[in-house]
MIRO-174979 format. One record per atom (N, C-alpha, C): residue in one letter; atom name; x, y, z. Coordinates in steps of 0.05 Angstrom, whole numbers. Example, Ala and Ser with C-alpha at 12.3 -4.5 7.8 and 13.67 -1.06 7.14 Angstrom:
LUMPA res atom      u      v      w
LUMPA   A    N    264   -114    156
LUMPA   A   CA    246    -90    156
LUMPA   A    C    264    -66    156
LUMPA   S    N    257    -45    142
LUMPA   S   CA    273    -21    143
LUMPA   S    C    258      1    157
***
This chain:
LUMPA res atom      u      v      w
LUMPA   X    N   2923   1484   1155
LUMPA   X   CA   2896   1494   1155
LUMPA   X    C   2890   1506   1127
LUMPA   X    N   2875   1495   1114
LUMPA   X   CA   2863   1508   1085
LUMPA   X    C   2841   1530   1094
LUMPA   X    N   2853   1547   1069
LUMPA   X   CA   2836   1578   1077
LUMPA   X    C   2809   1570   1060
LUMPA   X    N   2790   1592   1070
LUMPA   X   CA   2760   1582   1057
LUMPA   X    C   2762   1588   1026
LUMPA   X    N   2740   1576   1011
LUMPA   X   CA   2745   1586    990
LUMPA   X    C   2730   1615    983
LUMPA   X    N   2739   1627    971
LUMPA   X   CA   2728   1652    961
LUMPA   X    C   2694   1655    950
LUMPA   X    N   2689   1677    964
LUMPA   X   CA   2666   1684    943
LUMPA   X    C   2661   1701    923
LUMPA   X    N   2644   1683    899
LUMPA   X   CA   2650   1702    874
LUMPA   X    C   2618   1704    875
LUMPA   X    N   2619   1729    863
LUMPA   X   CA   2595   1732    856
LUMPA   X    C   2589   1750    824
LUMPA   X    N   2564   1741    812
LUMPA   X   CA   2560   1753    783
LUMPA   X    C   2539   1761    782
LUMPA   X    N   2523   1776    764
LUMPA   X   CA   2501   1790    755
LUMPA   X    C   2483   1776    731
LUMPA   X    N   2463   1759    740
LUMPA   X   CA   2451   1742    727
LUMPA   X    C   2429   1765    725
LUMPA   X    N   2435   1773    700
LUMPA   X   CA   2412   1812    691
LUMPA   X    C   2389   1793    687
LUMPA   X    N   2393   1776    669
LUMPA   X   CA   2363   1755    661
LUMPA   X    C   2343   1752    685
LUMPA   X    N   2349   1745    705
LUMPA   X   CA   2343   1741    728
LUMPA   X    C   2341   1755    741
LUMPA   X    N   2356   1788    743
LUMPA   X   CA   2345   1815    762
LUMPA   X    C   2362   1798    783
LUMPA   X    N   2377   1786    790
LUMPA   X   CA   2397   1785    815
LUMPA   X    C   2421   1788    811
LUMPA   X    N   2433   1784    834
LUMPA   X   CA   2468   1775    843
LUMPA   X    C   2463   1745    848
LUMPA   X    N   2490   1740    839
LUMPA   X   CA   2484   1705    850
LUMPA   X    C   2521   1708    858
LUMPA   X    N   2515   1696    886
LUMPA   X   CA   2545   1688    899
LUMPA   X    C   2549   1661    897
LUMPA   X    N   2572   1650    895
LUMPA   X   CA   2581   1629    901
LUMPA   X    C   2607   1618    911
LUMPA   X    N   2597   1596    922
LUMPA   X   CA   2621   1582    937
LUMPA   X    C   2631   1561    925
LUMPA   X    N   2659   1550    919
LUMPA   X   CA   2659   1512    906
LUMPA   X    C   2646   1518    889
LUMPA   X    N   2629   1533    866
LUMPA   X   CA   2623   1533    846
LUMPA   X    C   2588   1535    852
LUMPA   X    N   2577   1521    876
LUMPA   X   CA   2553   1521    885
LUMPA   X    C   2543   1553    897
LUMPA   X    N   2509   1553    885
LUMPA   X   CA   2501   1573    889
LUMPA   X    C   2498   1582    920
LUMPA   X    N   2518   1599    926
LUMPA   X   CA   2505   1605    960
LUMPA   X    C   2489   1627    972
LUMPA   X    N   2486   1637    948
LUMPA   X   CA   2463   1668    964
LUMPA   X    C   2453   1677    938
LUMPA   X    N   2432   1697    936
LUMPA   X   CA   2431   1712    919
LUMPA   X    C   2423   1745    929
LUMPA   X    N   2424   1769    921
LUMPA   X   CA   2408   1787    918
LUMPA   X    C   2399   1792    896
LUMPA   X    N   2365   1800    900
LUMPA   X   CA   2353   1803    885
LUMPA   X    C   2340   1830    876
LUMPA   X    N   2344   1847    854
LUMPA   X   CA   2340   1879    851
LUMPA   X    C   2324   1884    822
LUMPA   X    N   2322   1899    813
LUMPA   X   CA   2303   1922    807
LUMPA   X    C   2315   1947    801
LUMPA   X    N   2321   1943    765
LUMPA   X   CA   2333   1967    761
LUMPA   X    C   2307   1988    747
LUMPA   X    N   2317   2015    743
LUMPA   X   CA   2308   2036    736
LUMPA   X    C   2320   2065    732
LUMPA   X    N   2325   2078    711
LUMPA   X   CA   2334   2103    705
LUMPA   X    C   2348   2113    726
LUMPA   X    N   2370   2101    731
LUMPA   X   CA   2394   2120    752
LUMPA   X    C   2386   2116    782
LUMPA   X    N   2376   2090    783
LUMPA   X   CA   2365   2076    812
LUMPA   X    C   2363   2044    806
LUMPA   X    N   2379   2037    826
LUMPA   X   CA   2376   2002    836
LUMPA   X    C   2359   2002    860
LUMPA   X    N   2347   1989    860
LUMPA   X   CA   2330   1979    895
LUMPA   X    C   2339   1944    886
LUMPA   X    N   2344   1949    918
LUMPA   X   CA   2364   1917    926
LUMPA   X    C   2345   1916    944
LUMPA   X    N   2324   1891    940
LUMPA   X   CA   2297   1882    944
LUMPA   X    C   2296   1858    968
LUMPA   X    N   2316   1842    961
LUMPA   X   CA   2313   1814    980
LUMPA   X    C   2344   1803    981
LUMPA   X    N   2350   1791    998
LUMPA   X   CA   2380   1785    999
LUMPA   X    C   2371   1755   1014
LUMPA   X    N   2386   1736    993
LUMPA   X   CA   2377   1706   1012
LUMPA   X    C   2406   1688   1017
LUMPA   X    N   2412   1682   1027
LUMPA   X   CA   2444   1658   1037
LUMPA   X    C   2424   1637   1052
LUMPA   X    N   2436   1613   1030
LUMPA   X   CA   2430   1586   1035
LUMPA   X    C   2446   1577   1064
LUMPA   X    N   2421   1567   1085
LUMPA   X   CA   2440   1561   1105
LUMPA   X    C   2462   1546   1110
LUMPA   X    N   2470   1531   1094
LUMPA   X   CA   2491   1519   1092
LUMPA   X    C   2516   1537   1099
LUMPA   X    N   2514   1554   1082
LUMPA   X   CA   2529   1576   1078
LUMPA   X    C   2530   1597   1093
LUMPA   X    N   2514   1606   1115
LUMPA   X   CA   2517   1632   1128
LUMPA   X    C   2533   1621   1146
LUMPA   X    N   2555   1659   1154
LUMPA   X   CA   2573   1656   1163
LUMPA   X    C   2598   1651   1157
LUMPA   X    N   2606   1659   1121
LUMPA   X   CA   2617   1659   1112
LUMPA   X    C   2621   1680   1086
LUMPA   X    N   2608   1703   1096
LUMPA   X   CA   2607   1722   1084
LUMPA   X    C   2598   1730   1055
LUMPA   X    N   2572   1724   1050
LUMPA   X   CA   2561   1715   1028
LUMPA   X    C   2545   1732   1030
LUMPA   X    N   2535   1746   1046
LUMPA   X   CA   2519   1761   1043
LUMPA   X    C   2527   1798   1048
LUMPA   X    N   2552   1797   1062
LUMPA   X   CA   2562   1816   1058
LUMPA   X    C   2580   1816   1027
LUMPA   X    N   2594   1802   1015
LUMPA   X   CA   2605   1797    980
LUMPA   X    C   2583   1803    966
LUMPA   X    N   2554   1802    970
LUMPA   X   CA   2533   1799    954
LUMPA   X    C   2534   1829    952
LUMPA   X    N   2530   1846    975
LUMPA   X   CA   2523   1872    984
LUMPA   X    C   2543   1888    976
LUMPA   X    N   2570   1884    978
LUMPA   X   CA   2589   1893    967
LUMPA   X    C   2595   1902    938
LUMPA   X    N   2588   1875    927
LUMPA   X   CA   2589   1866    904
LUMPA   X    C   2569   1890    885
LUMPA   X    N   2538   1890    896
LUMPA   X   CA   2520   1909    888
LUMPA   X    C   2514   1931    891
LUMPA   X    N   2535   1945    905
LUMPA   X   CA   2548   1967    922
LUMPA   X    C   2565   1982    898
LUMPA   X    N   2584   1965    891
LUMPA   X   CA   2611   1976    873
LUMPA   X    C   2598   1979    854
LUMPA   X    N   2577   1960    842
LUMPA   X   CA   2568   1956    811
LUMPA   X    C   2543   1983    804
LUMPA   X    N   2535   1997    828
LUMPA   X   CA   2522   2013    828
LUMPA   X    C   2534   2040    825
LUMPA   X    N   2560   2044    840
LUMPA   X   CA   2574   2057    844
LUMPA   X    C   2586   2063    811
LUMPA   X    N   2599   2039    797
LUMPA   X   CA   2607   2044    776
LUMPA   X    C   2583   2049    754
LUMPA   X    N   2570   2041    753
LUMPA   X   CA   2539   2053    736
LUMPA   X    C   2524   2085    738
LUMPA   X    N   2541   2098    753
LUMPA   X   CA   2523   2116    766
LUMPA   X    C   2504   2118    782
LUMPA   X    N   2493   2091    801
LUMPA   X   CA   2468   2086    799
LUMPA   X    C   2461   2096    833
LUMPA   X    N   2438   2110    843
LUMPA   X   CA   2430   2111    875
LUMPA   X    C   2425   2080    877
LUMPA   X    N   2421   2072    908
LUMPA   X   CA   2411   2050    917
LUMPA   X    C   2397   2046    932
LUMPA   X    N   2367   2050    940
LUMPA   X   CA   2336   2040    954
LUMPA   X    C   2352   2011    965
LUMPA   X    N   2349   2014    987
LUMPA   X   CA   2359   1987   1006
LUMPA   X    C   2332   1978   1013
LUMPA   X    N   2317   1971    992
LUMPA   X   CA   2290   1956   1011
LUMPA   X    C   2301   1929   1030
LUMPA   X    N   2320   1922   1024
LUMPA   X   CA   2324   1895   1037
LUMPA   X    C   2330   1902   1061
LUMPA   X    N   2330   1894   1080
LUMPA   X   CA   2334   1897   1115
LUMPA   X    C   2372   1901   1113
LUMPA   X    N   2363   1876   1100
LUMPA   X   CA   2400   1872   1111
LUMPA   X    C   2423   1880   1096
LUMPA   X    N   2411   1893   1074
LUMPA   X   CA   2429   1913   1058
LUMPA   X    C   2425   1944   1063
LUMPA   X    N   2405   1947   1078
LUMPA   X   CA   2400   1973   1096
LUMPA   X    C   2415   1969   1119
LUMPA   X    N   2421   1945   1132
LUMPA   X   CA   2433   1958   1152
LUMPA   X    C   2468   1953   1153
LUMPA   X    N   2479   1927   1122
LUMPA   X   CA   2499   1929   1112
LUMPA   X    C   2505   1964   1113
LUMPA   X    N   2498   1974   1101
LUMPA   X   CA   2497   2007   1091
LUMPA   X    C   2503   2021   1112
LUMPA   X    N   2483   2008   1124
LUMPA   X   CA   2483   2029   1157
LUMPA   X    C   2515   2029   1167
LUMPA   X    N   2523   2006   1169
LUMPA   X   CA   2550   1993   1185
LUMPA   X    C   2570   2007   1164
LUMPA   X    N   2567   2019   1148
LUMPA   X   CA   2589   2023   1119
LUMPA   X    C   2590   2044   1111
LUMPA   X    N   2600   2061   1120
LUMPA   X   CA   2583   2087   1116
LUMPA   X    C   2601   2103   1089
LUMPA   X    N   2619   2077   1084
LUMPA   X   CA   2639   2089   1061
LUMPA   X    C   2615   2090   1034
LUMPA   X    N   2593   2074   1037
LUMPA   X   CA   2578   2077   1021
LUMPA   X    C   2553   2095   1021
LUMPA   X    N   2548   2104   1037
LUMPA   X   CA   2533   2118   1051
LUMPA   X    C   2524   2147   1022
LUMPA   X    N   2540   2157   1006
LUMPA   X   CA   2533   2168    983
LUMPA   X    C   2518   2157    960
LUMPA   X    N   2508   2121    958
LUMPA   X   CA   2494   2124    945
LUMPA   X    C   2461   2116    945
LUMPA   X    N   2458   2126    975
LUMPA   X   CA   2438   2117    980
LUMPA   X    C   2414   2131    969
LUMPA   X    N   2394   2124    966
LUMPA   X   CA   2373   2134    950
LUMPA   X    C   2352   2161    973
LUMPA   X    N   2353   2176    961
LUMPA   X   CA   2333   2201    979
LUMPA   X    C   2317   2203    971
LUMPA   X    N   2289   2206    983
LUMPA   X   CA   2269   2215    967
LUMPA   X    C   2264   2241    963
LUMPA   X    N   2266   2256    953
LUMPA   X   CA   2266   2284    958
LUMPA   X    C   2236   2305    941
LUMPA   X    N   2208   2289    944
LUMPA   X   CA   2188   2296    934
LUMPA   X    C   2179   2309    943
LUMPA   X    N   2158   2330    951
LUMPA   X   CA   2145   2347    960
LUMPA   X    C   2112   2344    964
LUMPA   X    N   2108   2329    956
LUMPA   X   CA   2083   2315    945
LUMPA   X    C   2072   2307    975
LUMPA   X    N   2042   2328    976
LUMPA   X   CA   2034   2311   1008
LUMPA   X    C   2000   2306    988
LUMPA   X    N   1998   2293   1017
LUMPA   X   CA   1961   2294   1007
LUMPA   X    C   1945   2316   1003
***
């Protein structure tokens, strides 16, 4: 039985995403939005080919650590990196607060 192949994933900055891949082929991306000591991770997409092979959790991971090592909070606009987060609570420190005071 051959094991799957790995997912790698990189930081195409040109582009404002993560790009994962499988076999060399693009299998997901997240897509973010940087700013002064804040990432917002915006959209997270896995080519169906590919879901179910953990591409979208490597993606999330991946932009997790890289935030982590940057200093950076993280705005989970994306559903499914909000609720990656949710399930993970080892990450749970860099989530973004809003902490404004500001009413109408």
């Amino acid at each position: 039985m051959n094991a799957p192949a790995p997912v790698t994933v990189t930081d195409d900055r040109a582009a404002n995403r993560y790009e994962a891949r499988l076999g060399g082929e693009v299998a997901g991306v997240a897509a973010y939005l940087r700013a002064e000591g804040l990432i917002a991770l915006v959209h997270t997409e896995v080519d169906p080919v590919y879901e179910g092979n953990g591409v979208g959790s490597a993606l999330t991971r991946h932009a997790l650590d890289a935030a982590r090592a940057d200093g950076l909070r993280v705005l989970a606009v994306c559903p499914f990196v909000a609720g990656w987060m949710a399930r993970h609570p080892e990450y749970g420190d860099l989530a973004y607060e809003n902490r404004s005071t500001v009413t109408d």
